[in-house]
Backbone as CSV, one residue per row, in Angstrom:
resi,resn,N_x,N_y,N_z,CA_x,CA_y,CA_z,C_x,C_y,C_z
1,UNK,-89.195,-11.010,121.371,-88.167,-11.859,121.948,-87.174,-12.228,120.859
2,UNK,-85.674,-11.870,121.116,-84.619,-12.234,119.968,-84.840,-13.575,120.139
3,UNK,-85.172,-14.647,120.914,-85.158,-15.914,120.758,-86.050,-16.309,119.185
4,UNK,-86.821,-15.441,119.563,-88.276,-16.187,118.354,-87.611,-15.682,116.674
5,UNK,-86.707,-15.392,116.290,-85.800,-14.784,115.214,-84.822,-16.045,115.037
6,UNK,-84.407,-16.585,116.119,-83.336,-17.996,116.045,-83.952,-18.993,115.666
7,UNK,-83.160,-19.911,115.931,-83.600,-21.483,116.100,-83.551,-21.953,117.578
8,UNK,-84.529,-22.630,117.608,-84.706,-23.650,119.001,-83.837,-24.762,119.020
9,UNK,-82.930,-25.242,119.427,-81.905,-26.232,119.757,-82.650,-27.356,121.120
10,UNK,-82.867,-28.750,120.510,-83.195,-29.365,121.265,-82.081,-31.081,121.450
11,UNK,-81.512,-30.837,121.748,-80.541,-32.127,121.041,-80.758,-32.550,119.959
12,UNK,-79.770,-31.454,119.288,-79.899,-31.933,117.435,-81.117,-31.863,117.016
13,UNK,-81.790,-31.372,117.486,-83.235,-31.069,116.438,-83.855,-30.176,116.875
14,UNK,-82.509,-29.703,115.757,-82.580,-27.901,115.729,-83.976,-27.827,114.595
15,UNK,-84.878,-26.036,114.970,-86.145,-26.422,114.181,-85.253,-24.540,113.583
16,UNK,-85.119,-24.503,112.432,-84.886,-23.175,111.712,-85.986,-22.049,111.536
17,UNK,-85.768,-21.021,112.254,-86.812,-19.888,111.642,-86.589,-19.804,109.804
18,UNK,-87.926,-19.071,109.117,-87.907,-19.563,108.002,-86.121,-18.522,107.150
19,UNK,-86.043,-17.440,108.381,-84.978,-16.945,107.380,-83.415,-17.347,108.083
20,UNK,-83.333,-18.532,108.817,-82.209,-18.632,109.292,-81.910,-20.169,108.787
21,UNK,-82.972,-21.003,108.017,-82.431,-22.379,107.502,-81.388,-21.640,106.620
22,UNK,-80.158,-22.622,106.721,-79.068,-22.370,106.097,-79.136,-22.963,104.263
23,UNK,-80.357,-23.986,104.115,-80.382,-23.996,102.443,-80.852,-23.002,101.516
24,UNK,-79.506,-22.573,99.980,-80.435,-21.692,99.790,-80.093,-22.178,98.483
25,UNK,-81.278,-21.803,97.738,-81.682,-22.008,96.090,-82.547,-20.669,95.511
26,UNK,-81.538,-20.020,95.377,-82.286,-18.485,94.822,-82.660,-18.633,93.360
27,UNK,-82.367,-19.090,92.493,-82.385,-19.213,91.383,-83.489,-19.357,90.707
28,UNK,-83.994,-18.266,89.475,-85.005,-18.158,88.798,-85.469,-19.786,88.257
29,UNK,-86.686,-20.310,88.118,-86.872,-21.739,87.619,-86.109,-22.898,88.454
30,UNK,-85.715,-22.642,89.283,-85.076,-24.012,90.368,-86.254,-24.344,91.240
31,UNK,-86.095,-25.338,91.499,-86.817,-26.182,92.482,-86.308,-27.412,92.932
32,UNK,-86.569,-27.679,94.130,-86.238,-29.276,94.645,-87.380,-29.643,95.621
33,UNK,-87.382,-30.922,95.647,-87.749,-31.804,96.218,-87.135,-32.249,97.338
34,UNK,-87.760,-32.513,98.532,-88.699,-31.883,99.342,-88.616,-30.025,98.591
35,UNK,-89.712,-29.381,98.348,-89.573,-27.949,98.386,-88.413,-27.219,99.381
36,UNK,-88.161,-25.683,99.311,-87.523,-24.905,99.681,-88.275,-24.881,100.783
37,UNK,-89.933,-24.387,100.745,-90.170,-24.228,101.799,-90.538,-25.565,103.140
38,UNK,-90.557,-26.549,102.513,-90.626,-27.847,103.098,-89.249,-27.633,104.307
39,UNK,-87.963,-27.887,103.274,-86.622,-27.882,104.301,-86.528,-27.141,104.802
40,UNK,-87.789,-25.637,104.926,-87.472,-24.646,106.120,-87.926,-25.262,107.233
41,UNK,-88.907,-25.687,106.900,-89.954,-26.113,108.267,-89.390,-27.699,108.972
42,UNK,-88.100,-27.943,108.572,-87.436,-29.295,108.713,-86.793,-28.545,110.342
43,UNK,-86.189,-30.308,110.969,-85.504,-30.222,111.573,-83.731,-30.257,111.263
44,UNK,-82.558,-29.987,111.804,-81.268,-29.955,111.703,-81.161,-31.686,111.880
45,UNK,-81.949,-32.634,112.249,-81.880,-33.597,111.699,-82.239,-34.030,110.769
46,UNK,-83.346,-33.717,110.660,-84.068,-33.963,108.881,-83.352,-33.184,108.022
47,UNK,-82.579,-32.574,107.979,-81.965,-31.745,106.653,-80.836,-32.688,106.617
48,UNK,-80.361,-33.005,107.607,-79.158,-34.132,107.709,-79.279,-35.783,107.310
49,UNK,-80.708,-35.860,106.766,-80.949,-37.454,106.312,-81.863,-36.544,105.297
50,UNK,-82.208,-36.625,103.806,-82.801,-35.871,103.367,-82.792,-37.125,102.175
51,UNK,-83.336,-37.761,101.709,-83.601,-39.515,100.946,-84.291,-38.867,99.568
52,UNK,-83.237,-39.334,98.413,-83.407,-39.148,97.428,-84.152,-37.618,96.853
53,UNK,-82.850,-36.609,97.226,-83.100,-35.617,97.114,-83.281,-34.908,95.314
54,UNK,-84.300,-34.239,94.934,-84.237,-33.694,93.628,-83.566,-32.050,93.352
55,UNK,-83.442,-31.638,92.421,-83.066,-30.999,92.183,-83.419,-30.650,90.891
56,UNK,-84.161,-29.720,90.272,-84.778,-29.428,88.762,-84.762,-27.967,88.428
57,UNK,-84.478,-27.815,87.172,-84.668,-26.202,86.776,-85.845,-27.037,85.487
58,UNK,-86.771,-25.845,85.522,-87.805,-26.284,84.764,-87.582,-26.159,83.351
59,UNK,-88.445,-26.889,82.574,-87.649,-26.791,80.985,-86.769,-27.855,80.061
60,UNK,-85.671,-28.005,81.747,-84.290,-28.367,81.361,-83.958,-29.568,81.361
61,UNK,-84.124,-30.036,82.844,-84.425,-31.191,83.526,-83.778,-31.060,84.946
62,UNK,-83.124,-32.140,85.112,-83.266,-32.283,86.848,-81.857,-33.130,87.291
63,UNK,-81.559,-33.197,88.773,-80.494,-34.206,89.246,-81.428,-34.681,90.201
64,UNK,-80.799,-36.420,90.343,-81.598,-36.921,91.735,-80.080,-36.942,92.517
65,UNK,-80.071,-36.650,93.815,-78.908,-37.366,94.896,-79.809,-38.954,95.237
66,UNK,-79.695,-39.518,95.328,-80.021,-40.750,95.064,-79.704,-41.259,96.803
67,UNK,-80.584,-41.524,97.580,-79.775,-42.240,99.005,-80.189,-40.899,99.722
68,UNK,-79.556,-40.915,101.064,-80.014,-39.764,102.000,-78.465,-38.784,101.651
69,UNK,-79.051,-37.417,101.748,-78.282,-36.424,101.652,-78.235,-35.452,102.527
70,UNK,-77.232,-35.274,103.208,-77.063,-34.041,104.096,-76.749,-32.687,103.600
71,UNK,-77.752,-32.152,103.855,-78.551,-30.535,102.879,-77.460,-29.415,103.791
72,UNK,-76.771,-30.438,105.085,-76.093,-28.820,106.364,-74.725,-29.398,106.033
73,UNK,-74.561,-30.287,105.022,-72.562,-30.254,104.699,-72.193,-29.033,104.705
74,UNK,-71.361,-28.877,104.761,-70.350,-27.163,104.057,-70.389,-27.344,102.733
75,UNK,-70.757,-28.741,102.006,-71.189,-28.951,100.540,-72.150,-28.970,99.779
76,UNK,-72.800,-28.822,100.446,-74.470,-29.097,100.088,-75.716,-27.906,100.410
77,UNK,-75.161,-27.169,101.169,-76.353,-26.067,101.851,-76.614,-25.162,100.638
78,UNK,-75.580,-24.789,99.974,-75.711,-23.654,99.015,-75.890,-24.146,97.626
79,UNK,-76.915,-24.456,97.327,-77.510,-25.337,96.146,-77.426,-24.313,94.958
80,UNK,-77.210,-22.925,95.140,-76.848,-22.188,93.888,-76.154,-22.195,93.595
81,UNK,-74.433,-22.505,94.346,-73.362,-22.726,93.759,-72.664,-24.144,93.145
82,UNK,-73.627,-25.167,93.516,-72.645,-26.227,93.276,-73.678,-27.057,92.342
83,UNK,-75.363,-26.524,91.773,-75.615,-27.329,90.794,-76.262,-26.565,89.511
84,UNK,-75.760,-26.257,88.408,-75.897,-26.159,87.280,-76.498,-26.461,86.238
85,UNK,-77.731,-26.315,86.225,-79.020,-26.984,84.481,-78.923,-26.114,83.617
86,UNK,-78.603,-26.656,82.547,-78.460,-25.577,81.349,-78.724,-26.466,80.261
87,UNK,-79.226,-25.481,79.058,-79.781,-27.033,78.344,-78.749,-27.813,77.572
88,UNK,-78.894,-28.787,77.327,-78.024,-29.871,77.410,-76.641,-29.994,78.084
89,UNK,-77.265,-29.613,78.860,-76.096,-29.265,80.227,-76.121,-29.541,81.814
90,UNK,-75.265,-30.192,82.563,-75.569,-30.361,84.374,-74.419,-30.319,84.400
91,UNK,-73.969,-29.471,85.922,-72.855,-29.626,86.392,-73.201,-29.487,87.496
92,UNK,-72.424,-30.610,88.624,-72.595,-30.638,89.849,-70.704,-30.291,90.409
93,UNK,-71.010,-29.262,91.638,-69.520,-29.143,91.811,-68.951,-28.401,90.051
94,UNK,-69.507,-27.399,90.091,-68.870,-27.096,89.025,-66.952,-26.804,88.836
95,UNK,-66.474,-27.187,87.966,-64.861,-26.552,87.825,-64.834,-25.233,88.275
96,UNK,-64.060,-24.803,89.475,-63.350,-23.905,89.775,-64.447,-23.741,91.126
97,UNK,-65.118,-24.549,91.362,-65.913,-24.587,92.940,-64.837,-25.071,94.238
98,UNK,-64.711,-24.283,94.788,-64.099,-24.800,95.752,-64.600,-25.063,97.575
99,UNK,-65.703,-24.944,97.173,-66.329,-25.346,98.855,-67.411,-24.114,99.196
100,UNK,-66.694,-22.891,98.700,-67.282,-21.962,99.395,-67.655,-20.776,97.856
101,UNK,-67.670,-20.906,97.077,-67.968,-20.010,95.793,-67.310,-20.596,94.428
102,UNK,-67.859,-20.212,93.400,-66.827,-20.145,92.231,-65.682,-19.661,91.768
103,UNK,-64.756,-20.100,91.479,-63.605,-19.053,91.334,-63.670,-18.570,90.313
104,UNK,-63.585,-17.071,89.791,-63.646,-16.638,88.487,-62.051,-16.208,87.851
């Protein structure tokens, strides 16, 4: 059934198959809090209140979002482009990010 490949839509709590949640953190040594695989198994409401979210590359250290964070912004889903650990280094929203990639 193509249904069982989607998401189930129930008024706003939408439940994501594991390869259609829209957060992604590909990145060698990244991790966050709740896990990757945690916010798969979330609802499109729970990704949308997401309370004191982490963010860590191991080694390096870490960002907290501090408060509830919405993981389905057009700002926030793609956690490889907009946060940066390097050592003695963080950049959130890096220079030349513009919503949708880096500009090179």
């Amino acid at each position: 059934n193509n249904n069982n490949n989607k998401f189930k839509r129930e008024q706003n709590n939408q439940l994501f198959d594991n390869n259609d949640c829209p957060v992604k953190l590909t990145r060698s040594g990244y991790n966050c809090n709740p896990s990757l695989s945690t916010l798969k198994n979330m609802t499109e409401n729970q990704l949308k209140e997401i309370v004191d979210f982490i963010i860590s590359r191991e080694g390096h250290g870490s960002i907290l979002f501090y408060g509830k964070t919405d993981l389905l912004s057009e700002y926030c889903y793609d956690l490889d482009s907009i946060v940066h650990i390097e050592p003695m280094s963080v950049e959130v929203y890096p220079i030349g990010w513009n919503g949708d990639q880096i500009q090179q």
